[in-house]
C-alpha positions as CSV (number, residue, x, y, z in Angstrom):
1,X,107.4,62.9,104.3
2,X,108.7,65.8,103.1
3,X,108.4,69.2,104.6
4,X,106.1,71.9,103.0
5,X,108.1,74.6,101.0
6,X,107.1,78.6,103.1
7,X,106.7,81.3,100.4
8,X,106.6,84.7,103.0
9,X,105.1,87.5,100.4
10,X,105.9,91.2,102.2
11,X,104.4,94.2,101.3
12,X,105.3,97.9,102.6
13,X,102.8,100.0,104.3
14,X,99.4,98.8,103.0
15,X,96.0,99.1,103.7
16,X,94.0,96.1,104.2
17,X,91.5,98.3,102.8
18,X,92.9,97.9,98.9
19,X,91.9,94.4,98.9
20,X,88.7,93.0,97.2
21,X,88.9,90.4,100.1
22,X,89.0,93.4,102.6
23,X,86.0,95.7,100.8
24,X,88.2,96.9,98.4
25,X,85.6,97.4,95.1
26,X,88.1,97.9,92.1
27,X,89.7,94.6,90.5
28,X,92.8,95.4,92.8
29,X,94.1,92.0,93.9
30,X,92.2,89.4,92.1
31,X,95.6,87.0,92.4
32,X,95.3,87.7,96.4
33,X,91.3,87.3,96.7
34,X,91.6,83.9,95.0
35,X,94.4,82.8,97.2
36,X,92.3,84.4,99.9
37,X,89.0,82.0,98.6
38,X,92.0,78.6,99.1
39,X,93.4,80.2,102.2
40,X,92.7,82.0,105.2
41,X,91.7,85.8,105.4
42,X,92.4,87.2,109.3
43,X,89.5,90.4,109.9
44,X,92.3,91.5,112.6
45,X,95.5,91.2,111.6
46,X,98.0,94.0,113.4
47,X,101.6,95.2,113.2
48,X,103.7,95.5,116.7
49,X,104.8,98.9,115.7
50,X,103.9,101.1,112.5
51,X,107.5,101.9,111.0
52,X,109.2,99.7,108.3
53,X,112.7,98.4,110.4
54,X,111.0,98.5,113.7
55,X,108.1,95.6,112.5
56,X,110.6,94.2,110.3
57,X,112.6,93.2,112.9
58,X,109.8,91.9,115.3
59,X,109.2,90.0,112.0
60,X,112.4,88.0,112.4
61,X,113.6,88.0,115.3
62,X,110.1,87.6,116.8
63,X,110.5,89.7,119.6
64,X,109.1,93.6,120.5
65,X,111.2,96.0,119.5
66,X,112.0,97.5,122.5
67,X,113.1,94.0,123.7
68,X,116.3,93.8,121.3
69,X,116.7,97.6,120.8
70,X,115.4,98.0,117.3
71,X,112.6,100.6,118.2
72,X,113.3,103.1,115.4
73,X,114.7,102.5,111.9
74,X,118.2,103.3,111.2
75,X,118.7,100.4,114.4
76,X,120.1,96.9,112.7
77,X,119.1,93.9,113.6
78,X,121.2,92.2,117.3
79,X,123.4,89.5,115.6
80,X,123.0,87.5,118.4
81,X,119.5,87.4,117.7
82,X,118.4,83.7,117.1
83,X,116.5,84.2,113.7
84,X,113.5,83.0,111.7
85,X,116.3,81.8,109.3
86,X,118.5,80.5,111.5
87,X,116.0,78.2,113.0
88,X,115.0,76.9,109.3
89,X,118.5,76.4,108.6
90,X,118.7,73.6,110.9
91,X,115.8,71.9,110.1
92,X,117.1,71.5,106.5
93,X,115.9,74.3,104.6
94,X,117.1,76.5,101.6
95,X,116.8,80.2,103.2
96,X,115.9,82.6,100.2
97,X,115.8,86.6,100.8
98,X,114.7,89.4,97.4
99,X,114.0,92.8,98.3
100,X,113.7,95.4,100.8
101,X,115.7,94.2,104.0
102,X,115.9,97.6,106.1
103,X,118.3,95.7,109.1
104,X,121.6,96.2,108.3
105,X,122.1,99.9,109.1
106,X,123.1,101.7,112.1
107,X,122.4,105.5,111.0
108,X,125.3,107.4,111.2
109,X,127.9,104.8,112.2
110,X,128.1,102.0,110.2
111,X,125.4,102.6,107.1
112,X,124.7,100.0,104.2
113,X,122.0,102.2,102.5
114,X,124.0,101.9,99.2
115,X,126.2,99.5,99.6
116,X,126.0,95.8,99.7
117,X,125.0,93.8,102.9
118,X,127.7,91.7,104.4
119,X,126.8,87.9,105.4
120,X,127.0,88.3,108.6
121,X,123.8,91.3,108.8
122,X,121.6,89.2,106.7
123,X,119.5,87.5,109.7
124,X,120.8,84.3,108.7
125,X,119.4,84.1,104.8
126,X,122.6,81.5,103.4
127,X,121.3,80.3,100.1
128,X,120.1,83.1,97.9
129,X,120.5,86.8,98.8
130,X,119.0,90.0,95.9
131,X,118.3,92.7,98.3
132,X,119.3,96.6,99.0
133,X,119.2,97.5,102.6
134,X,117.3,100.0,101.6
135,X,115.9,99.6,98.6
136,X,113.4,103.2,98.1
137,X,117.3,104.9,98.2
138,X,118.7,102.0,95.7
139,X,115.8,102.4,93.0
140,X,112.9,104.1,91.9
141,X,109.3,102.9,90.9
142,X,111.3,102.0,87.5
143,X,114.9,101.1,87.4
144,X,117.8,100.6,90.3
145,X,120.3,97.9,92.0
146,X,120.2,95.4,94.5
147,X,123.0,93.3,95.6
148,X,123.8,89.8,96.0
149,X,125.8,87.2,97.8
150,X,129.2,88.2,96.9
151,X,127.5,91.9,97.8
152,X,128.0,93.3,94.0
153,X,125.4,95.1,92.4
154,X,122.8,93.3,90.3
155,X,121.1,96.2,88.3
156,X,117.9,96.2,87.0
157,X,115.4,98.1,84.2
158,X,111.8,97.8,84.8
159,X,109.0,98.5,87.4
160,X,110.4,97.5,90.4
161,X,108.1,95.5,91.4
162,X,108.0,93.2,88.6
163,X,112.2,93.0,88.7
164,X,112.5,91.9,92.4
165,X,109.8,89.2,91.7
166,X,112.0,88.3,88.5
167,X,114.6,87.7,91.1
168,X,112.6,85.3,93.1
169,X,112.0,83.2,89.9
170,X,115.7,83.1,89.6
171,X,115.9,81.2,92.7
172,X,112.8,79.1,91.9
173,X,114.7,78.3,88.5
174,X,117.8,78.3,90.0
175,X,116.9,75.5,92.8
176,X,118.7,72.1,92.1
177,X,118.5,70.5,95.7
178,X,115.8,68.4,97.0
179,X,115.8,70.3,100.0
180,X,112.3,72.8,101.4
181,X,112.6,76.3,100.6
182,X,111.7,79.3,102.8
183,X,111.5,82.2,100.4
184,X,110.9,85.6,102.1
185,X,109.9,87.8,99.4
186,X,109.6,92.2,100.3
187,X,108.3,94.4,98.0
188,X,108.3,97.9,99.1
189,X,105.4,99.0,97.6
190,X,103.4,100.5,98.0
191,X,105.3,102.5,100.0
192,X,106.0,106.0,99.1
193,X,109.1,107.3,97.1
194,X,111.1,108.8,99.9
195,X,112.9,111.4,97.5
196,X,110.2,112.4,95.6
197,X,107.2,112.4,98.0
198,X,105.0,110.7,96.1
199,X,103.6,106.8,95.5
200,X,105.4,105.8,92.0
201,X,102.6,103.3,90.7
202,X,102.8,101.3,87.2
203,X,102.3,103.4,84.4
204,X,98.4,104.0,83.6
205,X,97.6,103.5,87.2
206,X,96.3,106.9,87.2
207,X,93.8,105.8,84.7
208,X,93.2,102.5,85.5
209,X,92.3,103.1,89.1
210,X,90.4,106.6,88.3
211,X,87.6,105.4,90.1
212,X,88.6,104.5,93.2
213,X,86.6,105.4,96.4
214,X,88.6,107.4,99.2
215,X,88.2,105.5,102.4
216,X,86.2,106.9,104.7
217,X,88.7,108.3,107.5
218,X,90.7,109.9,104.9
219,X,87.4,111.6,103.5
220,X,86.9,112.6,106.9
221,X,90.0,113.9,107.8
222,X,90.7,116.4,104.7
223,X,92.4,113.1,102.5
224,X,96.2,114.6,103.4
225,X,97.7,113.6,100.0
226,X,95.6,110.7,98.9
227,X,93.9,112.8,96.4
228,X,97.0,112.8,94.3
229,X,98.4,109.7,95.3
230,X,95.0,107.1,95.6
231,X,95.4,105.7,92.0
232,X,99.1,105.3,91.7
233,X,99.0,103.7,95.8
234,X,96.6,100.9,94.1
235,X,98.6,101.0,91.1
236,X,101.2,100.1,93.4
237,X,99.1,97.1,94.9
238,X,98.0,95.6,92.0
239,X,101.7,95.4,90.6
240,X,102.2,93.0,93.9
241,X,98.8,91.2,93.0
242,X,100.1,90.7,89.2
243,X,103.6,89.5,90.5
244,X,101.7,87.1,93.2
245,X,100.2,85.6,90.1
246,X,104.2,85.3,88.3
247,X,104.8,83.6,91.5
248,X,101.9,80.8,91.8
249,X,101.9,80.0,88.1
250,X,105.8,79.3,88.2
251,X,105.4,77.1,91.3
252,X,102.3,75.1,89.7
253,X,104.7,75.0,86.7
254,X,107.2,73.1,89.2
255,X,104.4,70.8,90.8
256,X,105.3,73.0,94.5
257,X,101.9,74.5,94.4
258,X,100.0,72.2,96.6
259,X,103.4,71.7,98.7
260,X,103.9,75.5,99.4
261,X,102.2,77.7,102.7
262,X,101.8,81.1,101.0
263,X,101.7,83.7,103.8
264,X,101.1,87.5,102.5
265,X,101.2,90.3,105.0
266,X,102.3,93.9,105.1
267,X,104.7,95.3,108.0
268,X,101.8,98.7,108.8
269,X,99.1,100.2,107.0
270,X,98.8,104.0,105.6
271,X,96.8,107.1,106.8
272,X,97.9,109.5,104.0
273,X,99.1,112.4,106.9
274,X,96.1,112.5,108.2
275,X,96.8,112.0,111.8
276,X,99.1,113.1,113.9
277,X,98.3,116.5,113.8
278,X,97.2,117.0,117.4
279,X,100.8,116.1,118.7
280,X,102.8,118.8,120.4
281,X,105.9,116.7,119.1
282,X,104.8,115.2,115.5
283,X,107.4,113.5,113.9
284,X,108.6,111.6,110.9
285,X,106.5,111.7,107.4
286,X,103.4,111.0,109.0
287,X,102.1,108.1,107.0
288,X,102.4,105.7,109.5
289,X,103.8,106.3,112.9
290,X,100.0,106.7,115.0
291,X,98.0,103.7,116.5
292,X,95.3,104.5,114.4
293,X,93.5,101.2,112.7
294,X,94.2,102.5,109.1
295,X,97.8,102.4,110.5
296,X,97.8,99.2,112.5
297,X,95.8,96.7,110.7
298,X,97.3,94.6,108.1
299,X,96.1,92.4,105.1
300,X,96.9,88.7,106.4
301,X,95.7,85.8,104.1
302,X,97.7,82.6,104.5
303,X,96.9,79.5,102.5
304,X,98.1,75.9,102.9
305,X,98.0,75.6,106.6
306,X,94.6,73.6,106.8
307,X,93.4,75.7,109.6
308,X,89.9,74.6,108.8
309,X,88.3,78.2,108.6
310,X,87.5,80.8,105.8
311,X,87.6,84.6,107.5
312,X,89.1,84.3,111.3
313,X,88.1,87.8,113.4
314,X,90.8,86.6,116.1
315,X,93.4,88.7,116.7
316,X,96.7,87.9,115.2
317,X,99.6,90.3,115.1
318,X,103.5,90.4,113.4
319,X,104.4,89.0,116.2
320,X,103.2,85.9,115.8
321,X,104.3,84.8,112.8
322,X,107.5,84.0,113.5
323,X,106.4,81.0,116.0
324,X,104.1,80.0,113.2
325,X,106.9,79.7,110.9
326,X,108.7,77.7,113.2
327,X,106.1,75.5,113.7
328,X,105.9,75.0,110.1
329,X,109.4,74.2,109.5
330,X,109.2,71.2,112.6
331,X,110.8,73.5,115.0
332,X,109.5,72.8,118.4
333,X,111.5,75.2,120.8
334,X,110.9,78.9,119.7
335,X,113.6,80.4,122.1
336,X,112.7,84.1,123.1
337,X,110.2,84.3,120.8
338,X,107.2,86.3,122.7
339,X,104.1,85.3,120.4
340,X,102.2,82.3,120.0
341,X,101.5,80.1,116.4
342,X,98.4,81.4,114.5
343,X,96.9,78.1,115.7
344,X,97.1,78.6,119.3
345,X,95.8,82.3,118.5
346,X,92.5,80.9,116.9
347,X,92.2,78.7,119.6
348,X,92.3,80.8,122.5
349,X,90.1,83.5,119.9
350,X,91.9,86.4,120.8
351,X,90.5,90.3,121.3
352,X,93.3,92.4,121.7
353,X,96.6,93.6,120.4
354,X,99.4,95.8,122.4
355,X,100.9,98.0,120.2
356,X,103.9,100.0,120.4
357,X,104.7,103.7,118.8
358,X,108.2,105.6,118.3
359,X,109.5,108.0,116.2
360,X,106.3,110.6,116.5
361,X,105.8,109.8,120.0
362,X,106.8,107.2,122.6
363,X,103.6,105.3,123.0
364,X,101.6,102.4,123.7
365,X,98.4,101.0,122.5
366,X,95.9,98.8,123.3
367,X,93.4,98.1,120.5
368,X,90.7,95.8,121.2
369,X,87.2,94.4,119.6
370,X,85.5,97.9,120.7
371,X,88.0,100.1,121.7
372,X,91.5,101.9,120.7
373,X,93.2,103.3,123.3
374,X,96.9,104.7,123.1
375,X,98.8,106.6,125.9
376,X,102.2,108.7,125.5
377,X,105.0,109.8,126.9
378,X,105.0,113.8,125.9
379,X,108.8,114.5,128.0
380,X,110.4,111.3,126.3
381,X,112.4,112.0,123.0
382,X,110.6,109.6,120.7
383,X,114.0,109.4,118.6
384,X,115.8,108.4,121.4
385,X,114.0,106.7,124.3
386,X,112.5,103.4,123.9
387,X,110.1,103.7,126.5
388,X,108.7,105.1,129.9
389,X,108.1,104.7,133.2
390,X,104.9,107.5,133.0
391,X,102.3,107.8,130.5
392,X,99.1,109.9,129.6
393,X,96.2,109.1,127.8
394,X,96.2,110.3,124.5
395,X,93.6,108.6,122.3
396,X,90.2,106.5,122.9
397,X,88.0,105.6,120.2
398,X,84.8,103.2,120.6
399,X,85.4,101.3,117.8
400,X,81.7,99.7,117.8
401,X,80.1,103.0,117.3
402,X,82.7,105.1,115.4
403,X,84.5,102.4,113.4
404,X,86.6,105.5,111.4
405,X,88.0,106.7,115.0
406,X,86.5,110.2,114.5
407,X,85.8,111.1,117.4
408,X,88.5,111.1,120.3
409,X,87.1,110.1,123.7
410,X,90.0,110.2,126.0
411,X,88.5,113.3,128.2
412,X,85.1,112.0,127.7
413,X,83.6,111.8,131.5
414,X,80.8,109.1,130.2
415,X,84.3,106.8,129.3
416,X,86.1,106.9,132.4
417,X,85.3,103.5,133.8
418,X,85.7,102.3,130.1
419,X,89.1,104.0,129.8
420,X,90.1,102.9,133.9
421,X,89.9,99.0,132.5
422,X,92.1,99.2,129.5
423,X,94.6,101.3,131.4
424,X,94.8,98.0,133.7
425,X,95.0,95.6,130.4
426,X,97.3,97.8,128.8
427,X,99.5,98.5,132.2
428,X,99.5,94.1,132.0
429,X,100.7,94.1,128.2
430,X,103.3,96.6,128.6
431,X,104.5,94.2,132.6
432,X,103.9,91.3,129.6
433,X,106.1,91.8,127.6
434,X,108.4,94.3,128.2
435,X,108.6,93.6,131.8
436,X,108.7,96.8,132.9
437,X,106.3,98.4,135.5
438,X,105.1,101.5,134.2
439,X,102.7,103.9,135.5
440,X,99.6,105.7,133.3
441,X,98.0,109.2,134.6
């Protein structure tokens, strides 16, 4: 029998919020509701850690940052790191990478932002390869280069989006063996343009998504810059959604449909700078980089696993996806992999994620059904240092009565019991899995 083709669909810092699946109101993602309706929607779906090379590594290697060093970006991926690919690879499969990979680099000693990525940084993708390492300094919302292969440039004209799926098709057209494909697929929207500061949508997303609602937090915490940006960020998303669409209709065209898992997930989420502002050390951008939820929960839909249920509320994180991929492929030994398949996660139903935060501040969260709580390391250099021996609390929210995380409880007498038992769990997570014994004040 042969083995089911994985289609891996990655998006770049977006809110589960902009899906119709999710709440979302506006016809955003119509592609990704229906797959959604054929699939599997996950309520609690979380990243490891809310920055792009950090969760994109956790994503293949399927490991905790801080367990193979890649805790901040600009950190590449271990080569002797047994990868995702690599595993497929044995088991017979056609490896396929397009887009954003974000691994390659080691800032400010050997750097691959505009040049080509050689073989050996490419986590083990052998048979099709049209990606930038980082691809928001390669192109644009319209126009840019990626590289291939033989690491020459492959230009392209067009909104991005639409070209990197264009080069997926290629390989889908391209295909002559018999032989499964894995096809990892990562847009970067709708992540913001780094050198221009703002989100660079289709053109007429500002008037096609005029009427969008500001979520809640974001309302609540003076928006940051999502007034200006709201439309063109689900412009953004609905470029994905439309590509999505490209991407089923070509594999009905090729009879793969009903023999291809479709996993879509993003690596974080988004608060628009609006958090973070507290910090006696803020860092970074400040769209991501906080263990708020708009931050840490992801979009996860997956369809063609038969996992025999509609909308799942178990928690699920990055980290497990990699076993599940595994499993997929007929793999039976995961290695070093610390996560579990989705299917042991809905069996065992979950409640809590451990989360971990650099770059802003070296941190560690615990977000459960009813609470977040995060703790942080205010001497540690969050650039530098990986992780601690000390913490403090810095956040609680009681997610049952303030779903938005308004209201910061970690002083709050009436908590302390409350905030005493996820200090234990979250002292356990960290012993867990990054064995280390650490100690929170």
């Amino acid at each position: 029998m042969k083995k089911k083709n994985i289609l891996f669909i990655f998006s770049d810092q977006q809110r589960q919020d902009t899906m119709g699946v999710y709440g979302q109101k506006l016809n955003v993602t119509p592609n990704l509701d229906k797959l959604g309706e054929e699939g599997t929607v996950f309520e609690n779906s979380f990243t490891v850690q809310p920055v792009c090379g950090p969760a994109r590594s956790c994503l293949q290697s399927g490991m905790y940052p801080s367990e193979i060093g890649t805790f901040i970006n600009g950190i590449s991926l271990p080569e002797n790191i047994k990868t995702v690919a690599d595993y497929l690879n044995e088991e017979g499969y056609e490896t396929a990478y397009v887009g954003k990979w974000h691994l390659a680099s080691d800032d400010g000693i050997e750097e691959y932002h505009y040049k080509g990525v050689p073989e050996h940084k490419r986590g083990g993708y052998k048979d099709f390869w049209r990606a930038s390492d980082v691809l928001e300094f390669t192109s644009h919302g319209y126009d840019g280069y990626v590289f291939n292969e033989k690491m020459e440039k492959v230009n392209f004209k067009g909104y991005r989006a639409d070209k990197i799926t264009d080069f997926a098709l290629e390989y889908l057209n391209e295909k002559k063996s018999d032989n499964p494909f894995f096809l990892f697929i990562s847009y970067i929207e709708p992540h913001h343009q780094n050198d221009r500061k703002i989100y660079e949508g289709p053109q007429g997303s500002k008037e096609k998504f005029k009427n969008y609602e500001l979520p809640e937090d974001l309302r609540y915490f003076g928006n940051g810059d999502a007034v200006e940006n709201y439309e063109n960020y689900l412009g953004c998303c609905n470029s994905i959604d439309e590509n999505v669409g490209r991407l089923i209709e070509k594999l009905k065209e090729m009879g793969e449909y009903e023999n291809t898992i479709i996993i879509y997930t993003s690596d974080h989420g988004c608060h628009f700078k609006t958090r973070n502002r507290d910090l006696k050390k803020p860092g970074g951008d400040d769209y991501k980089r906080s263990p708020h939820s708009s931050v840490i929960k992801t979009p996860l839909i997956i369809k063609g696993m038969d996992l025999n249920i509609k909308r799942s509320e178990s928690f699920v994180s990055l980290l497990d996806l990699p076993p599940t991929l595994l499993s997929l492929g007929g793999v039976k030994n995961f290695g070093n992999m610390q996560g579990e398949t989705i299917e042991e996660k809905l069996k065992k139903d979950e409640d809590k994620v451990f989360i971990q935060i650099s770059e802003s501040f070296v941190g560690r969260g615990l977000r459960t059904k009813d609470y977040l709580y995060c703790v942080w390391a205010p001497e540690k250099n969050p650039w530098k240092d990986k992780n601690s021996e000390k913490y403090e609390g810095l956040y609680l929210y009681d997610i049952k009565n303030d779903p938005h995380e308004k209201n910061n409880l970690i002083d709050n007498e009436k908590y302390f019991e409350t905030k005493e038992k996820l200090k234990k769990i979250l002292i356990s997570e960290i012993k867990k899995y990054e064995d280390k014994i650490c100690e929170i004040i």
